[in-house]
py3Dmol code that shows the C-alpha trace and the ligand (Angstrom):
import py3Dmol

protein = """\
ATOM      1  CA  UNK A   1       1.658  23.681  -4.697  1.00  0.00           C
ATOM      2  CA  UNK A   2      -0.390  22.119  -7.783  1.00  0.00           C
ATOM      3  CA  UNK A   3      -1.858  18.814  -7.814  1.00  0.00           C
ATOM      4  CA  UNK A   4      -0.964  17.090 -10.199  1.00  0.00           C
ATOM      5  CA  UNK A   5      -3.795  14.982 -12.640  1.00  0.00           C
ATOM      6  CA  UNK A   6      -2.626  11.744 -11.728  1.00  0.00           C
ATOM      7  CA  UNK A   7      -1.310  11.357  -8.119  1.00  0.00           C
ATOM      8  CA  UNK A   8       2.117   9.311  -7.627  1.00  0.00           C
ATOM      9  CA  UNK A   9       0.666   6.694  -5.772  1.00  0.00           C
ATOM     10  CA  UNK A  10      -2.736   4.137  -6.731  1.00  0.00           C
ATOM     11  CA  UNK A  11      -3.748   2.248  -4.050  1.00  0.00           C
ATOM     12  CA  UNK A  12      -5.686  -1.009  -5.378  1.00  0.00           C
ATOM     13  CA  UNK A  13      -7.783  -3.214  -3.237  1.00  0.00           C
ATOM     14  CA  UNK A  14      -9.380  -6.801  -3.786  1.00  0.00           C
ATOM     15  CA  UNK A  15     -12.787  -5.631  -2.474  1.00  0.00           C
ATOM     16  CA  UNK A  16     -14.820  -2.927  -0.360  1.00  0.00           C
ATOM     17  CA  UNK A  17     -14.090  -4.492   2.267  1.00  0.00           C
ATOM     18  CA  UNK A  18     -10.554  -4.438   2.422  1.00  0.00           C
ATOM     19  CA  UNK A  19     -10.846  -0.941   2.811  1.00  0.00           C
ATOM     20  CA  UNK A  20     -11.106  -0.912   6.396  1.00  0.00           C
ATOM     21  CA  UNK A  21      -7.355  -2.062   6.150  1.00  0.00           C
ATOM     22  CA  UNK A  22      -6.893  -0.017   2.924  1.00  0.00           C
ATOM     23  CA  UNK A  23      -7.654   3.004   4.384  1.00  0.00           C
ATOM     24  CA  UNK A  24      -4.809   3.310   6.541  1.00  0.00           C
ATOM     25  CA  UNK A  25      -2.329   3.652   3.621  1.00  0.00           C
ATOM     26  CA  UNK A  26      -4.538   6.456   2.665  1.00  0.00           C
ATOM     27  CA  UNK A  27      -4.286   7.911   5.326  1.00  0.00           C
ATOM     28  CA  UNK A  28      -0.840   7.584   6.402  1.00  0.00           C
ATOM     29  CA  UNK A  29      -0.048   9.568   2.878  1.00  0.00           C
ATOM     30  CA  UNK A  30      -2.183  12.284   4.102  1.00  0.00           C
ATOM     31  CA  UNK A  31      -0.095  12.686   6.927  1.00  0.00           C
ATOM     32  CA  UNK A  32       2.517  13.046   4.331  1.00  0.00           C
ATOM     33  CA  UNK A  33       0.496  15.119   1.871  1.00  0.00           C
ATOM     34  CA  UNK A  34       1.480  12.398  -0.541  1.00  0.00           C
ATOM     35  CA  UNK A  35      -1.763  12.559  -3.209  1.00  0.00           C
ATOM     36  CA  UNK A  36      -3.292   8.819  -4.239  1.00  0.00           C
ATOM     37  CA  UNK A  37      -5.962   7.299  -6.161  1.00  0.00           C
ATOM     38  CA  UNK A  38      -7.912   4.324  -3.987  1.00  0.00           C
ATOM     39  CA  UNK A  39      -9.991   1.997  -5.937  1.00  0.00           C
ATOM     40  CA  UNK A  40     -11.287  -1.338  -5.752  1.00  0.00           C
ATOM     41  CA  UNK A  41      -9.542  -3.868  -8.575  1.00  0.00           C
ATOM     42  CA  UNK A  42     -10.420  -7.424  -8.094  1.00  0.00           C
ATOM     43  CA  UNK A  43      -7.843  -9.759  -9.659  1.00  0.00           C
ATOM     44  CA  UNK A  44     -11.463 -12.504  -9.532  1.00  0.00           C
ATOM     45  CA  UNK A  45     -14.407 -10.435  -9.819  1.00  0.00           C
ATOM     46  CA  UNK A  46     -13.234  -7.785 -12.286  1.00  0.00           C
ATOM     47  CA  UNK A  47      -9.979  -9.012 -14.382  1.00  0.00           C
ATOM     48  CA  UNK A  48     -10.123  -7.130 -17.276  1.00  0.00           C
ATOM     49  CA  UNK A  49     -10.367  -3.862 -14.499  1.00  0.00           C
ATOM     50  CA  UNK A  50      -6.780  -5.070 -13.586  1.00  0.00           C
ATOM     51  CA  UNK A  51      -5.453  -5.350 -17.227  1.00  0.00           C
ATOM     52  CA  UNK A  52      -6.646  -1.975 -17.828  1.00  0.00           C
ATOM     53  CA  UNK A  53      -5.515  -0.487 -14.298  1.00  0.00           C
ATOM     54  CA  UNK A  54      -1.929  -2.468 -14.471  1.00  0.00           C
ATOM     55  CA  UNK A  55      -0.903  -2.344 -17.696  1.00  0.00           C
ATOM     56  CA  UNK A  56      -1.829   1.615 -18.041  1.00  0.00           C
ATOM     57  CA  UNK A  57      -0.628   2.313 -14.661  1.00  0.00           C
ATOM     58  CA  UNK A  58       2.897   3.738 -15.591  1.00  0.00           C
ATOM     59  CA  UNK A  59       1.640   5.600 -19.030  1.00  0.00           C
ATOM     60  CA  UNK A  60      -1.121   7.240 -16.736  1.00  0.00           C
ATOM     61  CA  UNK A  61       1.764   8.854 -14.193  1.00  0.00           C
ATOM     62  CA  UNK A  62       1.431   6.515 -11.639  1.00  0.00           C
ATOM     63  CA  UNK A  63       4.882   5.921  -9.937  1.00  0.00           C
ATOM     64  CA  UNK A  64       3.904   3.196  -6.937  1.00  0.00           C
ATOM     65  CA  UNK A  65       1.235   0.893  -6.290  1.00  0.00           C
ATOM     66  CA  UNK A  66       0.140  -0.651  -3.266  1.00  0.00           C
ATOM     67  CA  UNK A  67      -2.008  -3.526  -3.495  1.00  0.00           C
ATOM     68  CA  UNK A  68      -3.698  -5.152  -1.029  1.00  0.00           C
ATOM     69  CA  UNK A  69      -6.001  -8.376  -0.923  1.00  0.00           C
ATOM     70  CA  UNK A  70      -7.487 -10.577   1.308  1.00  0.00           C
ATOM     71  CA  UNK A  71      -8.036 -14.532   1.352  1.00  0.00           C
ATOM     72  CA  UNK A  72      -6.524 -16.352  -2.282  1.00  0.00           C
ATOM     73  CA  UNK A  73      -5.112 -12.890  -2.634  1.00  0.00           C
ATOM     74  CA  UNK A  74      -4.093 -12.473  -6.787  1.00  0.00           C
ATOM     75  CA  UNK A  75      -3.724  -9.179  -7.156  1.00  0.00           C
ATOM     76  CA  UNK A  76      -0.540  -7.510  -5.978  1.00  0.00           C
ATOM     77  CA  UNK A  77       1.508 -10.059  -8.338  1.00  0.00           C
ATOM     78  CA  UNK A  78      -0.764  -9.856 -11.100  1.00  0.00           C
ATOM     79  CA  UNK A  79      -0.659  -6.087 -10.671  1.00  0.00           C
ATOM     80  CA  UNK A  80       3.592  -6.820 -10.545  1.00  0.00           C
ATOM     81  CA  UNK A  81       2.991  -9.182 -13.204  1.00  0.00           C
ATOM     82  CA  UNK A  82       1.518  -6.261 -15.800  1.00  0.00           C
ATOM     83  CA  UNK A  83       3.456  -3.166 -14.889  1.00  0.00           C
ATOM     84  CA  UNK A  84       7.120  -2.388 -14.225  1.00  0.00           C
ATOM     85  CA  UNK A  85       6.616   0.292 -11.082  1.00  0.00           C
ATOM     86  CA  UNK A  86       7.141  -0.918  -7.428  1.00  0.00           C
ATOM     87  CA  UNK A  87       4.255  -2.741  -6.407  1.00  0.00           C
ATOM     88  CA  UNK A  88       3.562  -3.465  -2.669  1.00  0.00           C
ATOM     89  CA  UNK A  89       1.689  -5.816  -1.319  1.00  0.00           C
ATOM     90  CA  UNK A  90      -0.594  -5.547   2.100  1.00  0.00           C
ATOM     91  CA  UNK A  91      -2.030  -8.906   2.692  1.00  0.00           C
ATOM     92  CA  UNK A  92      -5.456  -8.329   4.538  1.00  0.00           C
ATOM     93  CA  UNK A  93      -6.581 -10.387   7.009  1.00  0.00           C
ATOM     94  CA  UNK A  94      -8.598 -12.737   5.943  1.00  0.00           C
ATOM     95  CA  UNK A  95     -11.586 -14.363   8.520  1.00  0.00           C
ATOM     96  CA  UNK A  96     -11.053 -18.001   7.719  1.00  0.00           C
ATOM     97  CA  UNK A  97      -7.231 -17.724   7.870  1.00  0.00           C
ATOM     98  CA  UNK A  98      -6.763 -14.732   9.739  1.00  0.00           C
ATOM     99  CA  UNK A  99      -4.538 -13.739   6.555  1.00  0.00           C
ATOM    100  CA  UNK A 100      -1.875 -16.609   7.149  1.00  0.00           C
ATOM    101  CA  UNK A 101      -3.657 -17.474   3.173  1.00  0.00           C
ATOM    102  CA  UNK A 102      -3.260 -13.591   2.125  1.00  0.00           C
ATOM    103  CA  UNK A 103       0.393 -13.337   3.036  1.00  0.00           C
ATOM    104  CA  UNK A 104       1.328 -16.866   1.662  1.00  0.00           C
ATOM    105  CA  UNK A 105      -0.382 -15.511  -1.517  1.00  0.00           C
ATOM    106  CA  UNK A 106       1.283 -12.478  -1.427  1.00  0.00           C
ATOM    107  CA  UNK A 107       5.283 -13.124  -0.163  1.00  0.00           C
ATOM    108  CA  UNK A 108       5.952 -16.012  -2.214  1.00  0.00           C
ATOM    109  CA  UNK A 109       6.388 -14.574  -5.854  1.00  0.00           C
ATOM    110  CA  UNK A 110       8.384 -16.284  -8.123  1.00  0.00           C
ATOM    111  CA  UNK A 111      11.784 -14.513  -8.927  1.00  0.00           C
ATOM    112  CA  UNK A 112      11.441 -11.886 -11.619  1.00  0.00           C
ATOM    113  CA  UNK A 113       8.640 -10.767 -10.486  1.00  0.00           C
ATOM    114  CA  UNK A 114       8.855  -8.676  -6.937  1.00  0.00           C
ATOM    115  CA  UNK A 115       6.291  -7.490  -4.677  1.00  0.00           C
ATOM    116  CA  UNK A 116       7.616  -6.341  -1.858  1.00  0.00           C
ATOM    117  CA  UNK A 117       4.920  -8.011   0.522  1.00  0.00           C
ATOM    118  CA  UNK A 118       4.501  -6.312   4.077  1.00  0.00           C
ATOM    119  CA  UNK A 119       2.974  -7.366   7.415  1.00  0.00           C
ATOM    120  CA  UNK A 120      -0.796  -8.606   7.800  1.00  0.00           C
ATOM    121  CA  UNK A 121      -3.267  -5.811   8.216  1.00  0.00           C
ATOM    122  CA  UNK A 122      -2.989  -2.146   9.610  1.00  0.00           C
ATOM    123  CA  UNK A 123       0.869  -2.245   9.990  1.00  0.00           C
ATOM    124  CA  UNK A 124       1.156  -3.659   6.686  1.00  0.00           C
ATOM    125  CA  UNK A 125      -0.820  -0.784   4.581  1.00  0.00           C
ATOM    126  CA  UNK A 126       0.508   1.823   7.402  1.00  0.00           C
ATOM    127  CA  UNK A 127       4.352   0.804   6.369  1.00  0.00           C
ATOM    128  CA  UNK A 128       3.243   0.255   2.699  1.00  0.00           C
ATOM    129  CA  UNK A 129       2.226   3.965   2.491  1.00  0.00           C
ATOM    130  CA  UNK A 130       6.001   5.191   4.537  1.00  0.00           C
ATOM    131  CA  UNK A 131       7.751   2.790   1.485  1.00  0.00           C
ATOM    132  CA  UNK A 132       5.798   4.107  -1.051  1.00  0.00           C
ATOM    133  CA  UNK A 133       6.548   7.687   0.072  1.00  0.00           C
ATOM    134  CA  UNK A 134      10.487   6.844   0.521  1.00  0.00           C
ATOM    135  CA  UNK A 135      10.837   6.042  -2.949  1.00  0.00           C
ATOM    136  CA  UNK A 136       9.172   9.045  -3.948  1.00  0.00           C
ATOM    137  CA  UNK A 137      11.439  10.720  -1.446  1.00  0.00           C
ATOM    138  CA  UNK A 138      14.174  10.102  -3.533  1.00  0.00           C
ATOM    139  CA  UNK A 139      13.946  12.448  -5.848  1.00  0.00           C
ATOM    140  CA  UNK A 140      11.738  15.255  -3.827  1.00  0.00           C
ATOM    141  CA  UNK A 141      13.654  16.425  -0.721  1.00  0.00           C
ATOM    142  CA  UNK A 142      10.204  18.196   0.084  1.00  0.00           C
ATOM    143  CA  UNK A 143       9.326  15.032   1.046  1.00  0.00           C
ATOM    144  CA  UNK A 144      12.245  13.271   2.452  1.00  0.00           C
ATOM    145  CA  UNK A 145      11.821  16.226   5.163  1.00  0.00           C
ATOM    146  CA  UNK A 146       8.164  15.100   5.715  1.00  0.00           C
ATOM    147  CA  UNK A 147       9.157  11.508   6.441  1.00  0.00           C
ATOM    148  CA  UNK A 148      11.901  12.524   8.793  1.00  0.00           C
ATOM    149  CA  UNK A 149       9.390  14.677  10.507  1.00  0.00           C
ATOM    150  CA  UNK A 150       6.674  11.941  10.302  1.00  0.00           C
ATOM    151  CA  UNK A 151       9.177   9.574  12.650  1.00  0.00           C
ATOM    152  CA  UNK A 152      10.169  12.366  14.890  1.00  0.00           C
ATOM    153  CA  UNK A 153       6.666  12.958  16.254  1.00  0.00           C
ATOM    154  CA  UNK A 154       6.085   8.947  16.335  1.00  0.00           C
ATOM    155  CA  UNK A 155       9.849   8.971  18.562  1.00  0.00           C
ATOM    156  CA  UNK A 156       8.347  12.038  20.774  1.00  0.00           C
ATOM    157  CA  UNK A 157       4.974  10.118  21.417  1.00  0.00           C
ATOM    158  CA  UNK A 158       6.976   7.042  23.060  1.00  0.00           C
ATOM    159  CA  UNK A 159       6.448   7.782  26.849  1.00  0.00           C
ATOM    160  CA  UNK A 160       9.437   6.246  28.710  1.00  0.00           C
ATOM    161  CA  UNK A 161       7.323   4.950  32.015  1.00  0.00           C
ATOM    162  CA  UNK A 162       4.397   3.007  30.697  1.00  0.00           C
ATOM    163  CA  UNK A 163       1.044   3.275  32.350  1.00  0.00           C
ATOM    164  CA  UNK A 164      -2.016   1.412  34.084  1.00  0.00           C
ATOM    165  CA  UNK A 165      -4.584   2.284  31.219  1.00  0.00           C
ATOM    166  CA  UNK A 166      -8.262   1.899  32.724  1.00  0.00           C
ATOM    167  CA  UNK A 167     -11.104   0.957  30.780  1.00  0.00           C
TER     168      UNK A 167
END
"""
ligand_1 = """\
14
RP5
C -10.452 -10.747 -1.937
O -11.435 -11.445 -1.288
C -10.546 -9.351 -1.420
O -9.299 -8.735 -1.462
C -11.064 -9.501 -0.022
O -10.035 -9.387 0.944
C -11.609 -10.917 -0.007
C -13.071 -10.977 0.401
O -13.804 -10.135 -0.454
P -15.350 -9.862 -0.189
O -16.042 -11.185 -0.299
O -15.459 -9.255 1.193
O -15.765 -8.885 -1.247
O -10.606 -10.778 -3.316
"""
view = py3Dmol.view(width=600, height=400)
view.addModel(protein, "pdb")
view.setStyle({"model": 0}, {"cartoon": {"style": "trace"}})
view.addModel(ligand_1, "xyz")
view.setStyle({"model": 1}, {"stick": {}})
view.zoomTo()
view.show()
């Protein structure tokens, strides 16, 4: 199977350091052999990256972005704000807030524009990554079988008795 240039899905981040977060989108698409592009975009320190990035995003063969941001977290609506593809957003959790300020940031768009804003942290940019590959699902039943098989390994690795677990 060919690569192709531009992968379907662009992962954007606020800053380094919300890859630590960021990272398990990426790699909850490899699971799903779902290609992606991962860069940092700061909607603060580097505007005129996001212009470019968002406003490009659907001539460059992008299909889905996930965005994710931390603290007075801009940049999944002004990503939404510049570009007509699904745009999620991953609020990261933020040290002073503990990302209470990321998701407020984040959920509360006004209508017209949508992100579709997920849970703080890990679960958020692990669930972003299964949405993003869902829609692409839809039209690549290569795919769609991927996902199913994704959730029937996570269904087999529920044990029915739990467990002491020792340190
Ligand atoms: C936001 O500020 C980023 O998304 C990050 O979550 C937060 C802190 O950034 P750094 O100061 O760690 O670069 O823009």
């Amino acid at each position: 199977m060919s690569t192709p240039a531009v992968p379907p899905v662009a992962i954007i981040m606020g800053s380094q350091s919300d890859w630590e977060t960021m990272r398990h989108a990426a790699e909850t698409l490899d699971a799903l052999a779902v290609p992606y592009d991962a860069r940092i975009v700061s909607a603060h320190r580097t505007p005129d990256r996001l212009v470019a990035f968002a406003k490009g995003a659907r001539a460059a063969g992008f299909k889905v972005v996930i965005a994710g941001a931390g603290g007075a977290a801009h940049l999944p609506g002004m990503a939404a704000a510049m570009t007509s593809l699904p745009v999620f957003g991953v609020p990261v959790e933020s040290k002073a807030l503990s990302g209470q300020d990321s998701l407020l940031s984040i959920v509360q768009m006004p209508a017209g524009i949508p992100v579709g804003t997920l849970a703080i942290g890990r679960a958020g940019a692990v669930n972003a990554a299964l949405l993003a590959a869902a829609v692409l699902a839809l039209g690549d039943p290569a795919l769609a079988g991927r996902l199913d098989a994704w959730r029937a390994r996570q269904t087999a690795s529920v044990a029915e008795k739990p467990v002491t677990e020792t340190a």
